[in-house]
C-alpha positions in Angstrom: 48.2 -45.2 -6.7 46.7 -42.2 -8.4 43.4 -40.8 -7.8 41.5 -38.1 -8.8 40.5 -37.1 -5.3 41.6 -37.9 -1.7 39.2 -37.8 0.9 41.4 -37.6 4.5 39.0 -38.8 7.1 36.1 -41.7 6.8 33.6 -40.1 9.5 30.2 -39.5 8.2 31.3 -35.7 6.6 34.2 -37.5 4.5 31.9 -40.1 3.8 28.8 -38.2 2.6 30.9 -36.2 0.7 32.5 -39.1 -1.2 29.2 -40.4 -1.8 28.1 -37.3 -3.4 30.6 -37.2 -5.9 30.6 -40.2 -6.7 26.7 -39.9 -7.2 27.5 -37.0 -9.3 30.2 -37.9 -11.6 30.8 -41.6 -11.2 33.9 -41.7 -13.8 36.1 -39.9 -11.2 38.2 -41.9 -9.1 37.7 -41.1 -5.4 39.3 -42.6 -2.5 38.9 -42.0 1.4 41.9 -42.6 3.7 41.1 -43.5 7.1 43.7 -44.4 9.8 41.3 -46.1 11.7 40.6 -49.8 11.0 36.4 -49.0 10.7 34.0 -45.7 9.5 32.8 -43.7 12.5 35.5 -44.4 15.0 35.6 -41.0 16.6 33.3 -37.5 16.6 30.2 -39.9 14.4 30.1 -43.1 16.9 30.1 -40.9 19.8 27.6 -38.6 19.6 24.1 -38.5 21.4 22.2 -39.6 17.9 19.7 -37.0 17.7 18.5 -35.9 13.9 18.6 -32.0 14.7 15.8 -30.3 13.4 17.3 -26.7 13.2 16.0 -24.8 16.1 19.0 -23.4 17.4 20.6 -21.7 14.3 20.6 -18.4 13.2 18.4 -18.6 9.8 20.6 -18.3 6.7 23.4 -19.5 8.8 25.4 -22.6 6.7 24.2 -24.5 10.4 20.7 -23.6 9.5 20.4 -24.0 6.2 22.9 -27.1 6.2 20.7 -29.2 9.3 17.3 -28.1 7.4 18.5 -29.4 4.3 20.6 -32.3 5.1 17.8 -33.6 7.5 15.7 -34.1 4.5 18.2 -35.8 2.9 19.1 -38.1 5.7 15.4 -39.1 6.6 15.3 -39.6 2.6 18.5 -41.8 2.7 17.0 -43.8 6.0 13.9 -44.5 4.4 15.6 -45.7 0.9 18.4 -48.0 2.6 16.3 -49.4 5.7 18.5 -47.6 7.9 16.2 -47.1 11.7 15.3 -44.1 12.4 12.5 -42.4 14.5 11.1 -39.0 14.7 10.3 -38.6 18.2 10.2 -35.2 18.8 11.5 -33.4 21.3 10.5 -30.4 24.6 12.6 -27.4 25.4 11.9 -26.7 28.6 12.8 -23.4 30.7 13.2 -23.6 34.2 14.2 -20.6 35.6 12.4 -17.3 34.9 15.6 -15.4 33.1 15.3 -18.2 30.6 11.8 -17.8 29.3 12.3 -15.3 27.2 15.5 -17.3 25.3 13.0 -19.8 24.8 10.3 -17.4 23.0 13.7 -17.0 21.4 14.3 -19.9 20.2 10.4 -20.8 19.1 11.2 -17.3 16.3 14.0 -18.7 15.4 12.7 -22.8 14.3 9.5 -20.8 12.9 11.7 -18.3 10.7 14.1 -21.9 10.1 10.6 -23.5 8.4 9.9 -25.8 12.1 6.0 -25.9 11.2 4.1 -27.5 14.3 7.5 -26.4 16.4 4.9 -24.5 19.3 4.8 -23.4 22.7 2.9 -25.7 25.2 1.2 -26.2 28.3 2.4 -27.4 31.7 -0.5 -30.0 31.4 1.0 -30.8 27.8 4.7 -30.8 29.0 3.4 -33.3 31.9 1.9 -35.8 28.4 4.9 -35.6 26.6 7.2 -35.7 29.5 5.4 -36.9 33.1 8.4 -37.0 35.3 9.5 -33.4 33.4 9.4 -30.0 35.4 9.5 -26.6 34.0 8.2 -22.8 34.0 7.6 -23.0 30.5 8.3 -25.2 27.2 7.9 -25.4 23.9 8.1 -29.1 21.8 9.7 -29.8 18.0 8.2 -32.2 16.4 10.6 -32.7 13.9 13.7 -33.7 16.6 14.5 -37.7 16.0 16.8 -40.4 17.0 19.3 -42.7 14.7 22.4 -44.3 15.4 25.1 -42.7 12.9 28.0 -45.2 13.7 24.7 -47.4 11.3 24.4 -44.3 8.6 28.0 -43.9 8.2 28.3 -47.7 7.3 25.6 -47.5 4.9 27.6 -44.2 3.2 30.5 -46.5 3.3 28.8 -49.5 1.8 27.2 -47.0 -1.0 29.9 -45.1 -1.9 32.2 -48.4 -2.7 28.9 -50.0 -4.4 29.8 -47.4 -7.0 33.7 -47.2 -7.2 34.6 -45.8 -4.5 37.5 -47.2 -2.3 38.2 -47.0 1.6 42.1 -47.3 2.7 41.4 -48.2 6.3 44.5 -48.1 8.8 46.1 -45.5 6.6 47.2 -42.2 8.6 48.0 -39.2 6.6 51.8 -38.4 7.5 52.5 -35.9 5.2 50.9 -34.1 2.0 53.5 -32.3 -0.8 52.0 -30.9 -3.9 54.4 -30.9 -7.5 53.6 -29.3 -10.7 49.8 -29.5 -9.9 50.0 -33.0 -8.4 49.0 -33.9 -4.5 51.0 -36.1 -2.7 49.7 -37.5 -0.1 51.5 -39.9 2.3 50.7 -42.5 4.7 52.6 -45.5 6.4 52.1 -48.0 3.9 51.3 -46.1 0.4 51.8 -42.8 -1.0 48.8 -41.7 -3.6 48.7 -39.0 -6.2 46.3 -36.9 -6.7 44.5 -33.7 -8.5 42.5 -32.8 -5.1 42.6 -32.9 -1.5 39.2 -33.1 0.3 40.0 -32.8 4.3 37.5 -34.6 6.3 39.7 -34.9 9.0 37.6 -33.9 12.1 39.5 -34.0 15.8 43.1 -33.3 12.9 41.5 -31.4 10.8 44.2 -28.4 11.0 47.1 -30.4 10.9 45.8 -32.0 8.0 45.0 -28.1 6.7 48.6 -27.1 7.7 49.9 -29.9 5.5 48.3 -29.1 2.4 48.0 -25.1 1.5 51.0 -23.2 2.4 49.6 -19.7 4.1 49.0 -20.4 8.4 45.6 -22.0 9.0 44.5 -19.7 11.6 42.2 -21.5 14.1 43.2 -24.2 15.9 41.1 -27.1 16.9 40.3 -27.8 20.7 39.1 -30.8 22.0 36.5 -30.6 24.6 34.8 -34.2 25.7 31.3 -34.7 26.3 30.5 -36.9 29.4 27.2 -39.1 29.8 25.9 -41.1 32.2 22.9 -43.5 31.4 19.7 -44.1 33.4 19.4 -47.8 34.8 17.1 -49.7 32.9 14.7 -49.8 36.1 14.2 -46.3 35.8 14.3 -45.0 32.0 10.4 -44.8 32.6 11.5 -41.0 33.8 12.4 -40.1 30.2 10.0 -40.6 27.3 12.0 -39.4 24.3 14.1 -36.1 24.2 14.4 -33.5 27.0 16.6 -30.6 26.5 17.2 -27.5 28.5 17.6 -23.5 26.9 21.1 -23.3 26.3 22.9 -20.6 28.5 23.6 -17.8 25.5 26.7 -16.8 26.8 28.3 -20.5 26.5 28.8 -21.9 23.5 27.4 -25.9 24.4 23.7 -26.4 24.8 24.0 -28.4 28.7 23.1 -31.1 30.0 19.6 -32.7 28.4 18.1 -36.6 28.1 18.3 -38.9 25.4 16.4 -41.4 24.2 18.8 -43.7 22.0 18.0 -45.8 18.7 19.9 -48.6 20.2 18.4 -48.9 23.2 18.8 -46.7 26.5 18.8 -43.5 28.1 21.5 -41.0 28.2 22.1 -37.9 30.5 24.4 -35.4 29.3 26.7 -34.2 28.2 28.9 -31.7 30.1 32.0 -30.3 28.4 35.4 -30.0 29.6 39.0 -29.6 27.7 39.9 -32.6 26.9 44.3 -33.3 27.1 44.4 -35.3 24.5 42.3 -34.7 20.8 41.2 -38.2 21.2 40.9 -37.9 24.9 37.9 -39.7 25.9 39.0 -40.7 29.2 39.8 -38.1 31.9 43.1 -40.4 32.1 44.0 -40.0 28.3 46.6 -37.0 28.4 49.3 -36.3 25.5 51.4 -33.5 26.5 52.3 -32.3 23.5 48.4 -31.6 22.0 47.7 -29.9 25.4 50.8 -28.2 25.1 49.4 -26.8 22.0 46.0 -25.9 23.3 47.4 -23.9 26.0 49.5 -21.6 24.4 47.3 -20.9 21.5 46.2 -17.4 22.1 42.7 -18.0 21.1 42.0 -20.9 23.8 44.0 -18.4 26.4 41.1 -15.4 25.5 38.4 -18.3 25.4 39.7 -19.7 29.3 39.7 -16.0 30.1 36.1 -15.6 29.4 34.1 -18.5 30.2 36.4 -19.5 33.3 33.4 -19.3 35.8 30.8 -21.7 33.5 34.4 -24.2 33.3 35.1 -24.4 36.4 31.3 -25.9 36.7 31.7 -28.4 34.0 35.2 -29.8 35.4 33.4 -30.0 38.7 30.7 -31.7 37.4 32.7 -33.9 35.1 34.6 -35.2 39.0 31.2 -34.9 40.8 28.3 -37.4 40.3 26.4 -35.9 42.6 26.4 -32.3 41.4 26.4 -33.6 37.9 23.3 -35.1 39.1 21.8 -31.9 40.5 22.2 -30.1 37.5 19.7 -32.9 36.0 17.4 -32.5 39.0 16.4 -29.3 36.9 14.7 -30.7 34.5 13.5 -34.0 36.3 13.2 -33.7 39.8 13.1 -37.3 40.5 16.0 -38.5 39.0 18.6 -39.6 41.8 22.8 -40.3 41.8 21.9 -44.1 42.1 20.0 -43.8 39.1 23.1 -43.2 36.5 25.8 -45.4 35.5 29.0 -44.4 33.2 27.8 -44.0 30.0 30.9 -42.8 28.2 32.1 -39.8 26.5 32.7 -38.0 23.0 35.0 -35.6 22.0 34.2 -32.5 19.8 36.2 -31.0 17.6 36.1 -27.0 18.3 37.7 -24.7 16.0 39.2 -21.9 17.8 40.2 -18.5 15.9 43.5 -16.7 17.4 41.3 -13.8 19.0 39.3 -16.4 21.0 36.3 -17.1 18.7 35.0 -20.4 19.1 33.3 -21.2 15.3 30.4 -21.4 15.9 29.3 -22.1 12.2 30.1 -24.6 9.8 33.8 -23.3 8.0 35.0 -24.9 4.8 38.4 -23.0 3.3 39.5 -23.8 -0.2 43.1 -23.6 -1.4 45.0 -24.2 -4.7 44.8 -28.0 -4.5 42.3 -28.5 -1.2 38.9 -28.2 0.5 39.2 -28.1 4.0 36.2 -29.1 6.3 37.9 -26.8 9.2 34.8 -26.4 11.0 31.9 -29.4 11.7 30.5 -29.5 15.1 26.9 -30.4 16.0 25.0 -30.6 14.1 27.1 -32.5 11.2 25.9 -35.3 11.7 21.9 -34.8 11.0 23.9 -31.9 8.2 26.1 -34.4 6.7 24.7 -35.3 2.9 24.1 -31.1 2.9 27.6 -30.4 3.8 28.7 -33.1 1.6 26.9 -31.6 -1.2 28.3 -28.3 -0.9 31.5 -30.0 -0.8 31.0 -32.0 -3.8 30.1 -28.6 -6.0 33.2 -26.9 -4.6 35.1 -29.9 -6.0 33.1 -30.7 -9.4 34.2 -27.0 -10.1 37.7 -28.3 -10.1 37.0 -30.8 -12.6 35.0 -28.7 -15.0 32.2 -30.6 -14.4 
């Protein structure tokens, strides 16, 4: 089964970037492994849904310019396939005094990220977009929405095979060995050749990396899982649309915030804690081996070191409904411990360099006979068509084209 490009990995990155090319230069023959048995089984179906607008990233960053661009293209996208969406907007709201001056912060940074209409408000005004909200000062985005993109990655899916593209579902990569220009690429039920290797691979994506380029990849990914609860149905009148806090600068995840969902509901969260297992959505779910790995990689070692205080929180919180609760009392005072049921988790796949850098940008490596998506967290999704673009160049190159 020859190709001329393997996509490893059918989440909405892999996806969008087999879309692309095949947009581009329908004549190649693309295909996307994916060992689950559906699109969007792990990182894409369990994420909070929000359509980022680009606040948070440094401008020129491949996160800002990546989220600014692909957000046009997915509202684009939405609009052309009937996919729901809504733009809802959103409040950043500061409520401690050290944190005001991160949110003027912030404001810069979405004006200097093109976030026209992005402004600071009024208590009054926090109290109409938010009633139940409390704060020392805020600032809203209008440009913040909601989808569900487990929906967007099955209308990639249904796309990209509408013009020749084909998904191997159930087909875990096992092992990749390139000959005389040629990619191998090996499952449990086929083997496929192929010219190039695009690695999609998210929560695997340096094992896949490690398979296919023969220098050491040298970050590691590290699997911390996001925990929500959701407000009872009774009581999601407390949250209008999207309520975030300022995100502490010296931790790398933006906190707890409120959610309003496309498909219905409220969530509160998420925390983050290590997860013991890459797919480890469950506090339960351990595999001694991946946490084996995690430990002794020296980056994770320098990254425990460092933000061991602020972990010890989130691992308290993540066994503690009621502090997990108080840390939402910050932003709405009324909200009570009765008022949240499980709502699940997501895990997020954390590249992790060996001095203890946690990637905080997007990080796509090329080799001889590979592009390797190393790096995707939040927010790919709302980025993905951009990322996928910039993929698809890096490829076309390849091919001449």
């Amino acid at each position: 089964m020859t190709y001329d490009i393997i996509i490893v990995g059918g989440g909405i990155v892999g996806l969008a970037t087999g879309l692309k090319i095949k947009q581009q230069k329908p004549d190649l023959k693309v295909a996307i492994l994916e060992k689950e048995s559906e699109v969007a089984k792990h990182q894409t179906g369990n994420n909070s849904g929000v359509i980022h607008s680009g606040l948070y990233y440094k401008p020129g960053s491949l996160k800002a310019t990546n989220c600014i661009n692909g957000y046009h293209e997915l509202i684009k996208f939405c609009e052309e396939e009937n996919v729901p969406f809504e733009l809802t907007g959103k409040v950043v709201v500061a409520t401690r005094h050290e944190q005001v001056p991160i949110l003027n912060g912030l404001l810069e940074r979405g004006l200097q990220n093109g976030l026209t209409g992005t402004r600071a408000i009024s208590l009054d005004e926090l109290k109409a977009y938010e009633p139940y909200c409390a704060g020392l000062a805020a600032i809203h985005v209008p440009q913040t929405g909601i989808v569900d993109y487990k929906v967007v990655a099955q209308a990639f899916a249904a796309k990209f095979e509408a013009i020749g593209g084909t998904i191997f579902f159930n087909h875990k990569v096992n092992e990749i060995k390139t000959l005389n220009g040629i990619s191998y690429v090996r499952s449990a039920y086929h083997e496929f050749g192929c010219k190039l290797v695009i690695n999609c691979a998210g929560l695997y994506s340096d094992k896949v990396a490690q398979m296919n380029q023969i220098e050491e990849i040298d970050v590691k990914i590290i699997p911390f899982r996001g925990e929500y609860y959701k407000i009872k149905k009774e009581r999601e009148y407390l949250v209008k649309n999207l309520i975030y806090p300022v995100p502490d600068p010296n931790f790398p995840f933006l906190g707890v915030h409120f959610t309003r969902m496309m498909k219905g509901g409220v969530e509160a969260g998420p925390n983050a804690v290590l997860a013991f297992k890459r797919e480890g959505y469950k506090r339960s779910d351990i595999n001694l081996s991946e946490l084996g790995e995690t430990l002794a990689w020296p980056g994770f070692q320098k990254v425990a070191a460092k933000y061991w205080k602020t972990g010890m929180g989130e691992i308290y919180r993540s066994f503690s409904k009621a502090a997990f609760t108080k840390a939402l009392q910050e932003l709405i005072p009324d909200i009570n411990e009765s008022d949240l049921v499980d709502g699940g988790a997501g895990v997020r796949a954390q590249a992790c360099d060996r001095t203890g850098g946690l990637l905080d940008d997007f990080s796509i490596k090329e080799s001889e006979f590979a592009i390797n998506v190393l790096n995707a967290p939040s927010p790919a999704a709302t980025s993905s068509l951009s990322i996928g673009g910039t993929v698809c160049e890096l490829a076309l190159k390849r091919f001449g084209k």
